[in-house]
C-alpha positions in Angstrom: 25.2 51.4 -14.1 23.7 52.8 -17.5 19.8 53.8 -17.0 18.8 50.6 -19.0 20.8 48.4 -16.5 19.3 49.6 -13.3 16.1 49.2 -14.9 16.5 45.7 -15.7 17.7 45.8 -11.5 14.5 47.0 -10.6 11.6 45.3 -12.6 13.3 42.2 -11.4 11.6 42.6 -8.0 8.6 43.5 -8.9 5.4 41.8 -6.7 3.3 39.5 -8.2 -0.3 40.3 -8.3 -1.2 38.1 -5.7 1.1 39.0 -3.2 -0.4 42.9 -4.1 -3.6 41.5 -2.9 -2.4 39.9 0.0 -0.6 43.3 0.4 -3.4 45.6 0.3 -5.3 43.2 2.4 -3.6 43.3 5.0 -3.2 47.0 5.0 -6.8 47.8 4.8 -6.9 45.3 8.2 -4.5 47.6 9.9 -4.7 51.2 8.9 -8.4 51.0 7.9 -9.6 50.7 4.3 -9.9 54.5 3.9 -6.3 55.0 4.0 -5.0 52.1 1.4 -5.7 52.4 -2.1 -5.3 50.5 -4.8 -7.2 52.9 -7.5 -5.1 53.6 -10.8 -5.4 57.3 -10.1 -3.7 57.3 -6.2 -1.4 54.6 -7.6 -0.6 57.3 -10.5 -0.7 60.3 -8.6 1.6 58.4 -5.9 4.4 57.3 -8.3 5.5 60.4 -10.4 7.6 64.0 -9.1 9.4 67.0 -10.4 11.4 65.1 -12.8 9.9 66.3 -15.8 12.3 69.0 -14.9 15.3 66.7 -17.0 14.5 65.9 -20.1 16.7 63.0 -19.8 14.4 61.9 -16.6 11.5 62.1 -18.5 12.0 60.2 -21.3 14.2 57.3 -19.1 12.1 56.6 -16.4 9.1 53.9 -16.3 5.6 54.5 -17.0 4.5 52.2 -14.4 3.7 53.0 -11.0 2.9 52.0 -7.8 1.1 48.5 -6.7 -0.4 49.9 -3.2 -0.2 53.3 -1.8 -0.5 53.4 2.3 -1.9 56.9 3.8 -0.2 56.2 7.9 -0.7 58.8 10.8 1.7 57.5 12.9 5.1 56.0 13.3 3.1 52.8 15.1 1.5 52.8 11.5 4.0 53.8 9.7 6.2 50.7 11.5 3.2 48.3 10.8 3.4 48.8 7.2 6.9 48.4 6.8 7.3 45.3 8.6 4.3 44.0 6.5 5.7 45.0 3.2 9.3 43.0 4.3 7.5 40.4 4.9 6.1 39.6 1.6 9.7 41.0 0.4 7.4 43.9 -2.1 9.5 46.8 -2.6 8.4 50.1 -0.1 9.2 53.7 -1.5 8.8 56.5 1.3 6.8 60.1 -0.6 6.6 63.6 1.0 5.3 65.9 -1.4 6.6 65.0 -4.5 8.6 68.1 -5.0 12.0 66.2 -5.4 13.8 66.7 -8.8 15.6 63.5 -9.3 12.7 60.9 -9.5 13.5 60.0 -5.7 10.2 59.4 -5.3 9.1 57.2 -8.0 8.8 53.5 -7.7 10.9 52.1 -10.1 9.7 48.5 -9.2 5.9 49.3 -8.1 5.2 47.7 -5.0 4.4 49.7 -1.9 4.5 53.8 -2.0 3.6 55.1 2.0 2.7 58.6 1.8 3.8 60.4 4.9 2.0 63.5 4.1 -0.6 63.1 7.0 2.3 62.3 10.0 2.3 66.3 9.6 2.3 66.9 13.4 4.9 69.8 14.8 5.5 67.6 17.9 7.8 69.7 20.4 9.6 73.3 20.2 12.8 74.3 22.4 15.5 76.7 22.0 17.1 76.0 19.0 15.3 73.2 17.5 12.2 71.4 16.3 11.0 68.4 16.4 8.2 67.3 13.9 6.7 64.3 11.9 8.0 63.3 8.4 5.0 64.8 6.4 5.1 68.2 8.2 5.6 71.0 5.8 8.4 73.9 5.9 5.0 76.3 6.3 4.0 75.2 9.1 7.1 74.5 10.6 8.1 77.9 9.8 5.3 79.2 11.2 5.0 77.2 14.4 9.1 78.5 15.0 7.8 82.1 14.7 5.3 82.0 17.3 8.2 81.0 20.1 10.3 83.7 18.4 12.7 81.4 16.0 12.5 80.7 12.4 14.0 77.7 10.5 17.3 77.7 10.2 17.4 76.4 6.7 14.2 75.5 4.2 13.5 74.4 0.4 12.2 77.2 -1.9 8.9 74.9 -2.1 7.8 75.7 1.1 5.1 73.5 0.8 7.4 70.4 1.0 7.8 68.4 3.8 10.4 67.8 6.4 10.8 64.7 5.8 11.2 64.7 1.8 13.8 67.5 2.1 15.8 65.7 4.1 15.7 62.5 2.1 15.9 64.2 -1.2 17.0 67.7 -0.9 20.6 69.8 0.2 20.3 73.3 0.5 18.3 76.3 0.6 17.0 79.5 1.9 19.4 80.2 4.8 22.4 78.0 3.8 24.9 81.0 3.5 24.6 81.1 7.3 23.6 77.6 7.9 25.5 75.4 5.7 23.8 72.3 3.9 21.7 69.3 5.1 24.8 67.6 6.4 26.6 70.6 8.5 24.5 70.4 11.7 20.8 70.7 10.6 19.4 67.7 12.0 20.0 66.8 15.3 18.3 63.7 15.4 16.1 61.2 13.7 13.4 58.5 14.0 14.0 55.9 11.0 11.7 53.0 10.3 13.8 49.8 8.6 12.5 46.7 7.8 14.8 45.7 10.7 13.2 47.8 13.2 12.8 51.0 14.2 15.9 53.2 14.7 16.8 56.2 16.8 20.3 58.1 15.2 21.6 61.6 16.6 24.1 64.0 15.6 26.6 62.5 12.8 24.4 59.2 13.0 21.8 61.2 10.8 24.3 61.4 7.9 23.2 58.3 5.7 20.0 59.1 6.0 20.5 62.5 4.5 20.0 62.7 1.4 19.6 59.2 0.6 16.2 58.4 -1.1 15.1 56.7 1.6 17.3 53.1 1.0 18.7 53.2 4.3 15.7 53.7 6.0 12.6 55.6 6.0 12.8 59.4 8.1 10.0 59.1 10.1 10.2 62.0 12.6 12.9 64.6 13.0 14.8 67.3 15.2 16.1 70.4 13.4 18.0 73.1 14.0 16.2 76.8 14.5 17.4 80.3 15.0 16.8 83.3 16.5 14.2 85.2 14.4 15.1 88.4 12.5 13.0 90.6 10.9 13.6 91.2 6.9 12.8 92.6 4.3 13.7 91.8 0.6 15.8 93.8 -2.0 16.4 93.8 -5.8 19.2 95.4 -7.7 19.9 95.5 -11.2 23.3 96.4 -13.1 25.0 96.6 -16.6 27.1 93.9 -16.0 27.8 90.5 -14.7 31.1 91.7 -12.8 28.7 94.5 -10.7 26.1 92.4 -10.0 28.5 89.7 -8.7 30.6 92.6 -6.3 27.5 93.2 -5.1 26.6 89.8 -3.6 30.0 89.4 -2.5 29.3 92.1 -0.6 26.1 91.3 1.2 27.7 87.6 1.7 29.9 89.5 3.9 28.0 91.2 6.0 28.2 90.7 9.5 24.7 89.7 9.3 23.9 86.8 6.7 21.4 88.0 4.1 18.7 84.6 4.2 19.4 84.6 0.5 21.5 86.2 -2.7 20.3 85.2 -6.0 22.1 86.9 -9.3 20.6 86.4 -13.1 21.9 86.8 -16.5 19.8 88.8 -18.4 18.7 86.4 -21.0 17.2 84.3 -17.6 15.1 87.1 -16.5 13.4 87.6 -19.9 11.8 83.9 -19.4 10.7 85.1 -15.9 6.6 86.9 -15.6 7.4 90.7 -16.0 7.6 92.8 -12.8 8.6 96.4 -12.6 11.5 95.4 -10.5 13.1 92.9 -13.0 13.9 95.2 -15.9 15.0 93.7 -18.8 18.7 93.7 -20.5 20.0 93.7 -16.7 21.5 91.4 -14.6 19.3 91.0 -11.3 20.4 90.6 -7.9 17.9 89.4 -5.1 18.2 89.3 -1.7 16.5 88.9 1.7 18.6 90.9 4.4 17.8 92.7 8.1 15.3 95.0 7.9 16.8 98.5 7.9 19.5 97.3 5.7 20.6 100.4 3.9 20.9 99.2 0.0 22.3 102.7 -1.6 25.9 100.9 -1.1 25.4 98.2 -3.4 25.7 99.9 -6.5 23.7 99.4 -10.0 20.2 100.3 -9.5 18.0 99.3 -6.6 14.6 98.3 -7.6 12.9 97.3 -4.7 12.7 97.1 -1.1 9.5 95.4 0.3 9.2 92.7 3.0 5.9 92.0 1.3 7.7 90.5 -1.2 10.3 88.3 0.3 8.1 85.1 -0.4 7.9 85.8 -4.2 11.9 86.3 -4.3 12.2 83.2 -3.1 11.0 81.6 -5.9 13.5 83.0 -8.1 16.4 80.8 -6.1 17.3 77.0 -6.2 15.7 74.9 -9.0 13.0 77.0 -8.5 14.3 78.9 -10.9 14.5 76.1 -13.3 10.7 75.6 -12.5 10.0 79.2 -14.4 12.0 78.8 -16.9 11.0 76.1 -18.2 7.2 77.0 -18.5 9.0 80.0 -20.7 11.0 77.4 -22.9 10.1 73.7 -22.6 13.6 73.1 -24.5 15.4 74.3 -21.6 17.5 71.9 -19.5 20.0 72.1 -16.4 22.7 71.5 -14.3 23.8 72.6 -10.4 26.7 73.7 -10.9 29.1 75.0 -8.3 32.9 76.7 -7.5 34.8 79.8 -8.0 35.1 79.1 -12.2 31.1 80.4 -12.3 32.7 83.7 -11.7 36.3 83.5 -12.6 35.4 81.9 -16.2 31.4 82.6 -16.3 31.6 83.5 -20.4 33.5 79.9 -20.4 31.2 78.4 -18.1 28.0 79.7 -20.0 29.4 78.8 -23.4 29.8 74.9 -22.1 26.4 74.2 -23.5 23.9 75.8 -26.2 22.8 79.1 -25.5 23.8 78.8 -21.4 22.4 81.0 -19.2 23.7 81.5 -15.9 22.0 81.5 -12.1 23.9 82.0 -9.0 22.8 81.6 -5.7 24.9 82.3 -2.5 25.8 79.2 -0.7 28.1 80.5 2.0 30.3 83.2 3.1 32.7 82.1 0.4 30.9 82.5 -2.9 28.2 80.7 -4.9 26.9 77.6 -6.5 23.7 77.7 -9.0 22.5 76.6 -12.3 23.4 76.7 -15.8 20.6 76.6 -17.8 21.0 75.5 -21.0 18.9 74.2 -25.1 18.5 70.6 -24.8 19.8 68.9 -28.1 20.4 65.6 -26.9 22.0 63.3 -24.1 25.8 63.3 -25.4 26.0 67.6 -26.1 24.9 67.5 -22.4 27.1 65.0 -21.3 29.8 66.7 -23.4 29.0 69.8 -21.4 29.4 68.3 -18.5 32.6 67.0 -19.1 33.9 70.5 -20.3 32.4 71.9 -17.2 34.6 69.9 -14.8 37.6 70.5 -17.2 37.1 73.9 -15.9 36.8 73.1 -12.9 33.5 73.6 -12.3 31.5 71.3 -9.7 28.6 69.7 -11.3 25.8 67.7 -9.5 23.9 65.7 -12.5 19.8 66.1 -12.1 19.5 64.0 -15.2 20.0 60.4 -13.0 17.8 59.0 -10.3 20.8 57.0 -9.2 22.3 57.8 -6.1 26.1 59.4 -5.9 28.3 61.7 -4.2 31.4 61.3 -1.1 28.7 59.4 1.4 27.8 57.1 -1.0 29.9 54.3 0.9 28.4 55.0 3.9 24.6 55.0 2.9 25.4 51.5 0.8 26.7 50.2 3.9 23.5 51.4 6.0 20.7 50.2 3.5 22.8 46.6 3.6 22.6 46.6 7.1 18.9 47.8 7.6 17.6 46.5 4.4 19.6 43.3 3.9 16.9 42.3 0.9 16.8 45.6 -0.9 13.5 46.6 -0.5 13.4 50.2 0.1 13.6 52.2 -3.0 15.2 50.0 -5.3 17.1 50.7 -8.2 18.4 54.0 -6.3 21.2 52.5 -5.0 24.1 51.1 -7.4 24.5 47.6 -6.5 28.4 46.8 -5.4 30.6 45.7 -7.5 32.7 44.8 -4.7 
């Protein structure tokens, strides 16, 4: 469906104003008038994320926003709204943070945005997991796990996000070289509010809600996995060339002991970053977070730092953050996720596929790396082009410019929204109707 069509989907179920009233009403009745709002700048603030990172995004996506926005503290709350939003059949979009990329959160058709952000509680610890409420944020969650000696397993480079959102919206992160991706064993189980109830999946019954915008349902608590905490400290190398830099993060993908994160840079990419001493320019940088006592002499090139102090920093330079900083360099800049052995086998190729490419990899496993290649945005067909040359090369490409949903479990989330959502109401115009 072209961006146009799935528009045209969307502002056809738009609430009338009336039903908004009765809408907001009814709200105030239930959650108390301090947590519904109807002001133009909650409604505005409610209905717009981090897709001005795609230039395509920006200019495709509606300037209206939101109808109602609901503040719940529980899933009791959380359930009322729903079931009161179904039942004047206005549209309901589920928001964490905001932080998503793909305009996941913005409500295509207005209607009803719930902010989870205050159903932050950290509800139970054991060994090896976590249970918390949708709106609790990787910080404290992090930070509760350390206290019983653990430490999340896997978490966004926003730390700030919430638990909820990133599992709705996100994939991978820091700690996915040892702990895979949303889908290989993170979540142990979930509390999902439906307009058809309240539901209560575990183990591989998580997976179309993964990921999934919130059209199947709408993540209302969840168990994650944790891990045995290790002390680390962060480390930054820099080399002449892309081949040394990548031997070198081959290497510390194979240690016996997974590094939290590798992260390797062209050049060209650390020039748009804020000078630091350790980021010297005309050099490709590596970053990583490994044991503490890790012994970095072996990895060749030039090592320009070893400080736990700044692990948190050298985070940021990983995952779209990295995107994030670049852009504030060079507005012009656009990207793509990009993964498979061709980033390193054909990286001059794979750089060359768009205007002036520059190249980001971050580990994603024990096997290699996926990562970004950032490139000049000229216009929608030289990046489509791109993209097209990219796959000819066998490069895996994840598209950020499309708020539509896609990838292998898109059969099985359809097939989930249609049988929690039979009217389409959460987060419409995410989902590509069937043609079937």
């Amino acid at each position: 469906m072209s961006l146009a069509a799935s528009l045209l989907y969307a502002s056809g179920r738009a609430p009338v104003s009336s039903t908004v009233d009765t809408l907001a009403a009814r709200l105030r009745a239930g959650l108390g008038s301090d947590r519904v709002s109807v002001a133009i700048t909650a409604r505005r603030a409610a209905s717009a994320d981090y897709a001005f990172l795609s230039p395509v995004l920006t200019d495709a996506l509606p300037s209206s926003f939101a109808d109602v926005v609901a503040y719940p503290r529980s899933v009791d709350e959380l359930a009322a709204a729903v079931e009161l939003a179904g039942s004047l059949d206005v549209p309901i979009v589920p928001r964490g943070k905001g932080t998503g990329n793909y305009g996941q959160a913005v409500p295509l058709a207005g209607g009803l945005v719930i902010d989870l952000s205050g159903m932050d509680g950290v509800l139970e610890l054991g060994d090896g997991w976590v249970q918390a409420e949708a709106g609790a944020t990787f910080v404290a969650l992090e930070a509760a796990a350390r206290r019983v000696g653990q430490e999340m397993a896997m978490y966004p480079t926003t730390i700030g996000s919430t638990i909820g959102g990133f599992l709705a919206g996100g994939a991978g992160g820091i700690g996915s070289i040892e702990h895979g991706l949303l889908w290989d064993g993170f979540v142990v189980s979930l509390t999902v509010v439906t307009p058809s109830g309240t539901l209560f999946p575990r183990g591989d019954e998580c997976l179309p809600y993964l990921h999934a915008y919130g059209v199947t349902g709408i993540i209302a608590s969840a168990t994650v996995k944790l891990a045995p905490m290790r002390e680390r400290t962060g480390v930054v190398a820099s080399y002449e060339t892309f081949e040394a830099a990548v031997a070198a993060g081959k290497a510390l993908l194979a240690l016996e002991s997974a590094p939290r994160m590798v992260s390797i840079d062209d050049p060209s990419l650390v020039s748009l970053y804020a000078p630091e001493d350790w980021l010297p320019p005309g050099r490709y940088s590596l970053r990583a977070l490994v044991d503490k006592g890790f012994d970095p002499s072996g990895l060749g090139g030039r090592v320009e730092l070893v400080s736990s102090e700044a692990m948190g920093h050298l985070t940021t330079l990983a995952f779209n953050h990295v995107t994030l900083r670049a852009k504030k360099a060079r507005p012009d800049l656009c990207h793509l996720q990009v993964g498979g052995a061709a980033l390193v086998s054909q990286a001059d190729a794979v750089r060359a596929a768009l205007p002036g490419g520059l190249l980001h990899l971050d580990g994603m496993g024990r096997d290699g790396f996926g990562g970004l290649l950032l490139s000049e945005f000229r216009d929608t067909a030289t990046l489509y082009e791109g993209v097209a040359h990219l796959r000819g090369l066998g490069v895996f490409v994840v598209d950020p410019h499309t708020w539509m949903l896609g990838g292998p479990a898109l059969a099985d989330i359809r097939a989930t929204a249609q049988a929690n959502d039979p009217k389409g109401l959460l987060n419409p115009g995410k989902l590509v109707p069937s043609t079937s």
